[in-house]
C-alpha positions as CSV (number, residue, x, y, z in Angstrom):
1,X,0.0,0.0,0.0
2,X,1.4,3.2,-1.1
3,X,1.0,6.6,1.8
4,X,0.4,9.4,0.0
5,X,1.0,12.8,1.2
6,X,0.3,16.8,-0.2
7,X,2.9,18.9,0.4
8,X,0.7,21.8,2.5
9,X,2.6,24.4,1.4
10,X,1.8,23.7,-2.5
11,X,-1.2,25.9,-4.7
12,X,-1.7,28.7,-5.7
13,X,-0.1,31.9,-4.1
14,X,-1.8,34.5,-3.1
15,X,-1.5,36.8,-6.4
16,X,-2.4,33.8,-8.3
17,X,-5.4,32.9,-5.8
18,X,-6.6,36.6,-6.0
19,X,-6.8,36.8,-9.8
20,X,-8.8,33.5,-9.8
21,X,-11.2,34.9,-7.4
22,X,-12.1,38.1,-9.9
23,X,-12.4,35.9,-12.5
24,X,-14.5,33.7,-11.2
25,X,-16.8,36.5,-9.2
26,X,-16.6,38.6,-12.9
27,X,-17.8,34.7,-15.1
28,X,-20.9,34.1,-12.2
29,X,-22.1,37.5,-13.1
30,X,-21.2,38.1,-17.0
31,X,-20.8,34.3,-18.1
32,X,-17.4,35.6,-20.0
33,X,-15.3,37.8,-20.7
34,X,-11.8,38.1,-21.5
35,X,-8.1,37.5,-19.8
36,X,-4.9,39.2,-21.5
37,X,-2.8,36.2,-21.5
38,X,-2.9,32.6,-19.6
39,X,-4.4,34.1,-16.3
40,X,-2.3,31.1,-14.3
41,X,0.3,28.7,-16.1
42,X,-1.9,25.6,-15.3
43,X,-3.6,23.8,-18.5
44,X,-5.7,21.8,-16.2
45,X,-7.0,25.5,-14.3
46,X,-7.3,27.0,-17.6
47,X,-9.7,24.2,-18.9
48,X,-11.8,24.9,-15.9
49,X,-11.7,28.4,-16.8
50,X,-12.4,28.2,-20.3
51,X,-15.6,25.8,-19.5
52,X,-16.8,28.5,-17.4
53,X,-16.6,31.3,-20.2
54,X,-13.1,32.4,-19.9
55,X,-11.6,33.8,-22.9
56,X,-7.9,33.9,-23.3
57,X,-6.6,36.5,-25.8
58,X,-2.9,36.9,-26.4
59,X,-3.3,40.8,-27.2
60,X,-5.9,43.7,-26.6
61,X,-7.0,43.6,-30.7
62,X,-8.5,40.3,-30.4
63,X,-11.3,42.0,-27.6
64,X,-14.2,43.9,-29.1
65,X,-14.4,47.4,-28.0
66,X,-16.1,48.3,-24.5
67,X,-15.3,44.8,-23.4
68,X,-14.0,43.6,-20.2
69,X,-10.5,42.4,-19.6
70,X,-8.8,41.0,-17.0
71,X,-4.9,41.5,-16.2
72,X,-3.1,38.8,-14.5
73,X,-0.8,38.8,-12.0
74,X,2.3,38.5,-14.0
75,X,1.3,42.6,-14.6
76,X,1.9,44.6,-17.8
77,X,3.4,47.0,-19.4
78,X,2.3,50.9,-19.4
79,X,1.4,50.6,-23.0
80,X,-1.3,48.1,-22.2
81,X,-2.9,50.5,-20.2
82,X,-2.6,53.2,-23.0
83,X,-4.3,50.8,-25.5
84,X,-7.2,49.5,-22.7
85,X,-7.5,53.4,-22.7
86,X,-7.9,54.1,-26.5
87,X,-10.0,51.1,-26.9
88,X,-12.5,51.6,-23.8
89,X,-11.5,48.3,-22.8
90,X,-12.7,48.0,-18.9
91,X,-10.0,46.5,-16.9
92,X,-10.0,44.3,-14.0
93,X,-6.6,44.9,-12.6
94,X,-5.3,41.7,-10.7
95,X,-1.3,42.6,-11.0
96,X,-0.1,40.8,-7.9
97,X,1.4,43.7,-5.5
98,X,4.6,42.2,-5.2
99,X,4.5,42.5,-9.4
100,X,3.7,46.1,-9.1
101,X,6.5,46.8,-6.6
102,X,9.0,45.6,-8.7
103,X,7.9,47.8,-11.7
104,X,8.0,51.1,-9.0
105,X,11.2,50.5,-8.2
106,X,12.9,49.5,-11.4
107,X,11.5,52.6,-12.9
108,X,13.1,54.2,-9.9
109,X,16.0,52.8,-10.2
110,X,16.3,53.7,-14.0
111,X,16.0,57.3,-13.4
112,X,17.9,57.3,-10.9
113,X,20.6,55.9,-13.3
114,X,20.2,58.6,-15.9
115,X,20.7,61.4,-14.0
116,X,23.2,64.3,-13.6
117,X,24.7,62.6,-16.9
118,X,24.5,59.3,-15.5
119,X,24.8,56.1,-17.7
120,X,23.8,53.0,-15.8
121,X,22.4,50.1,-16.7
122,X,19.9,47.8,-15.4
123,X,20.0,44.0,-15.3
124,X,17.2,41.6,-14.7
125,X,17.7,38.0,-13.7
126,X,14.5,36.4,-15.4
127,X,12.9,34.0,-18.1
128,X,13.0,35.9,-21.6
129,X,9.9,36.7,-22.6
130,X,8.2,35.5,-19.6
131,X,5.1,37.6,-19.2
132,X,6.2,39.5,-16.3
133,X,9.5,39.8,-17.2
134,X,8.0,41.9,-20.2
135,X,5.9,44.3,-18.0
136,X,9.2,45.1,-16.4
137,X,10.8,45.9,-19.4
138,X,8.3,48.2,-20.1
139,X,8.9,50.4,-17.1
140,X,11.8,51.5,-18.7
141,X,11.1,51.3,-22.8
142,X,13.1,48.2,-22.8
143,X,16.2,49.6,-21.6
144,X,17.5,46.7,-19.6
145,X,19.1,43.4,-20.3
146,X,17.6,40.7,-19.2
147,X,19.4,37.2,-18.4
148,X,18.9,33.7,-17.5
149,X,21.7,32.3,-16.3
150,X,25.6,32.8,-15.7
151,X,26.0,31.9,-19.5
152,X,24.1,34.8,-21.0
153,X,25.6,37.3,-18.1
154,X,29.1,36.1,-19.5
155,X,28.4,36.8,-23.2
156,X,26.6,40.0,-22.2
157,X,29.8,41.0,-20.4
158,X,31.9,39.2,-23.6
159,X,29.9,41.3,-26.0
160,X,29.8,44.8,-24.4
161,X,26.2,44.8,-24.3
162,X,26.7,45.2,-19.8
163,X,29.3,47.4,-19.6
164,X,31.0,47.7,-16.1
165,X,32.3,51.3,-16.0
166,X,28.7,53.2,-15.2
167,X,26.9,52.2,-12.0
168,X,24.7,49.0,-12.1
169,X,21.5,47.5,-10.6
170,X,20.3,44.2,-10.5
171,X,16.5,43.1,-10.2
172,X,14.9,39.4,-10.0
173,X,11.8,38.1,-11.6
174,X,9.7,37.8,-8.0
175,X,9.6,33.6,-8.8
176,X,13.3,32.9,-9.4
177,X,15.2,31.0,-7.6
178,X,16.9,33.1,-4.4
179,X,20.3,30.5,-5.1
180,X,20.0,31.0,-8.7
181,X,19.8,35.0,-7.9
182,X,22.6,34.8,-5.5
183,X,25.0,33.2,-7.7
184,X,24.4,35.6,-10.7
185,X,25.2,38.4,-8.0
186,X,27.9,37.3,-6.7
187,X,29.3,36.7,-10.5
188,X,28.8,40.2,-11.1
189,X,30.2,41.3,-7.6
190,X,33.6,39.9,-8.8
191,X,34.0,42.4,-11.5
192,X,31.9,44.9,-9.8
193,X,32.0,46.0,-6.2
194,X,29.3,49.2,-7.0
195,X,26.7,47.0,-8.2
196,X,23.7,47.5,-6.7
197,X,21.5,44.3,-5.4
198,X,17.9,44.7,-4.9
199,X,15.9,41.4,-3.5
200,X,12.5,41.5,-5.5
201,X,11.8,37.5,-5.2
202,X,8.5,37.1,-3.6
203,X,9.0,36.3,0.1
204,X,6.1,33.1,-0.4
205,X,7.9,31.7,-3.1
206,X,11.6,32.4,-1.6
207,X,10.0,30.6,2.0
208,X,8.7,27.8,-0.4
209,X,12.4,26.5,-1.3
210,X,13.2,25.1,2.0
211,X,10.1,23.5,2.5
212,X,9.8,22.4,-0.4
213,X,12.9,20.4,-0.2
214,X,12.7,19.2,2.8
215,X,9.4,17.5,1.9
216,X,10.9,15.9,-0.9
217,X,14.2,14.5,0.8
218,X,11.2,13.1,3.2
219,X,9.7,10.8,0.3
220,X,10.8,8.0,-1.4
221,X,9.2,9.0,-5.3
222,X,8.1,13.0,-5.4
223,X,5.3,13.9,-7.7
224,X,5.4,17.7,-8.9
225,X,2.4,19.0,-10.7
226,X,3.0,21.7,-12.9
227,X,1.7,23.6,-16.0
228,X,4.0,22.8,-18.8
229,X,4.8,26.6,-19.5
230,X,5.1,27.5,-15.5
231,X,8.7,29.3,-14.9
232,X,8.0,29.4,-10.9
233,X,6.9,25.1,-12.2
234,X,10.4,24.7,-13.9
235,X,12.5,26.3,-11.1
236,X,10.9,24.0,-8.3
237,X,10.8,21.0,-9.8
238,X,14.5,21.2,-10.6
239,X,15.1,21.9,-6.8
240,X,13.2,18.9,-6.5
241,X,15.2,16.3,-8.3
242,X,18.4,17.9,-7.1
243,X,17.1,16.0,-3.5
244,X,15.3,13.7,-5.0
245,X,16.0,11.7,-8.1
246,X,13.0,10.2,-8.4
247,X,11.1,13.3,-8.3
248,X,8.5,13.5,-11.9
249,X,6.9,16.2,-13.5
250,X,3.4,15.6,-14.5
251,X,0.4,17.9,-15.6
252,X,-2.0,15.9,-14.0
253,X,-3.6,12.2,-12.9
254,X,-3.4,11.3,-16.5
255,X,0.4,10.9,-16.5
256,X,0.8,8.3,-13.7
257,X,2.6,5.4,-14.5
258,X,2.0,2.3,-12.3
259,X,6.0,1.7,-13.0
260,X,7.2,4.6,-10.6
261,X,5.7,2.7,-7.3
262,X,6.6,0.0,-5.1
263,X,4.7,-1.5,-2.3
264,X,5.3,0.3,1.0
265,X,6.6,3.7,-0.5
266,X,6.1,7.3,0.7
267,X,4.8,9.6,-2.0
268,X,5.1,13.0,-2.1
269,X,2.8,15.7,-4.3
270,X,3.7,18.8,-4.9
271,X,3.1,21.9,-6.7
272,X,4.3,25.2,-8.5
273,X,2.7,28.4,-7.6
274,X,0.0,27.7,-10.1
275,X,-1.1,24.5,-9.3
276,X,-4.4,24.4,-8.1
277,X,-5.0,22.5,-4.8
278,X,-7.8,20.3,-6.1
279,X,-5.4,18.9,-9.1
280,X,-2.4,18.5,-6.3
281,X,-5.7,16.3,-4.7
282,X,-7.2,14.6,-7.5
283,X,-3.5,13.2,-8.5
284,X,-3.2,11.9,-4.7
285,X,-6.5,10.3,-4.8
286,X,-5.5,8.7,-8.2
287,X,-2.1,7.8,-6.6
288,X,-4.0,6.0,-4.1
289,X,-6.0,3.7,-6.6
290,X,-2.8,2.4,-8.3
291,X,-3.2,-1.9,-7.8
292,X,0.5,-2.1,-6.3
């Protein structure tokens, strides 16, 4: 008999909990409308959604005029607001206020950097073209490199294209990983003792990584449930596998394989910051059926 357990400190965050409650509230009294973007990175949530009336559109063109749209809480750029504007587009604002924050103080920062003939630059450890990621960018017209990993803050520093000799500021995506962050500072520290470090990861999903792997270490297989295009999904289920090898990524009940159990076992489920709880519990409960 296999023991199942959820990890309690897996689901939704609150920025993520928030925007489902608006759109759910908005669907019982309109029966749709629309959401700018994947309102969570879940494709079992979203199905929900979408049954419900939820209409995801990957720009403001594809809403008809005077229409409601909802922002997520990834948050956007000031030039979504400007076309909402123009378009009488009604918005339901859910940018998560950690999101919003961020933007403040990278717009802060950046003219702080330009002036009294200043020419800094800002960096941002994050996912290219990770929705958030791109609202930040706008702050500041897209004046900011953005990086990954030590790799691409190497050939940015190979290249020219961070140069070293004006004053520099660093900002993280809010669900990066704080070791990840912390390494790509201190890389920059080494060539840099000016650099500025600001610590913009969300303090629920920074808490999350030591929790997170201690529940793995305490399981002998680890089931992570994630949204296939989930960054905060990606970054958790690595830290996952570095404790536990036999830690696997699924998208739902659907991808259980009988194969990964053994009588007696402990087994773990766990989530990203946008898996829902009921999926993290209909995976146990179909954990719990497997003949063993």
């Amino acid at each position: 008999m296999l023991k199942v357990e959820i990890d309690p400190g897996s689901g939704f965050c609150g920025g993520v909990i928030r925007a489902i409650s608006r759109a759910e509230e908005e669907l019982s009294r309109s029966g749709k409308f629309y959401s700018l973007g994947a309102i969570v990175h879940n494709e079992e949530e979203l199905s929900r959604l979408r049954e419900l009336g939820l209409v995801t559109v990957g720009c403001l063109s594809e809403v008809p005029e005077g229409e409601t749209v909802l922002i997520r809480a990834h948050g956007e750029p000031p030039a979504t607001y400007e076309e909402a504007a123009r378009r009488r587009l009604t918005l339901i604002d859910c940018s998560c206020p950690v999101v919003l924050q961020l933007q403040r103080r990278i717009r802060e920062a950046y003219a702080r950097l330009h002036s009294g003939g200043l020419s800094g630059q800002i960096v941002i450890f994050g996912r290219v073209g990770h929705a958030e990621v791109l609202g930040l960018l706008g702050q500041v017209g897209g004046d900011a490199l953005v990086v990954e990993d030590a790799a691409m803050l190497q050939s940015a520093l190979s290249d020219g294209r961070l140069s070293l000799d004006g004053p520099v500021e660093i900002f993280s995506q809010t669900t990066k990983s704080p070791s990840e962050y912390a390494a790509i500072c201190r890389m920059l520290r080494e060539r840099w003792a000016a650099l500025t470090v600001h610590d913009t990861i969300c303090a629920q999903v920074a808490s999350r990584h030591k929790a997170l792997a201690s529940f793995a270490a305490l399981h002998d297989v680890v089931l992570f449930v994630s949204g296939a295009s989930s960054s905060n999904g990606k970054v958790l289920s690595d830290l996952c596998r570095q404790v536990n090898p036999r830690t696997y990524v699924i998208g739902g009940a659907a991808d259980l394989q009988a194969s990964w159990f053994s009588d007696g076992q402990r087994v773990g489920v766990c989530g990203a910051t946008s898996t829902p709880k009921w999926l993290l519990e209909e995976v146990a409960e179909n954990v719990r059926r497997i003949p063993i």
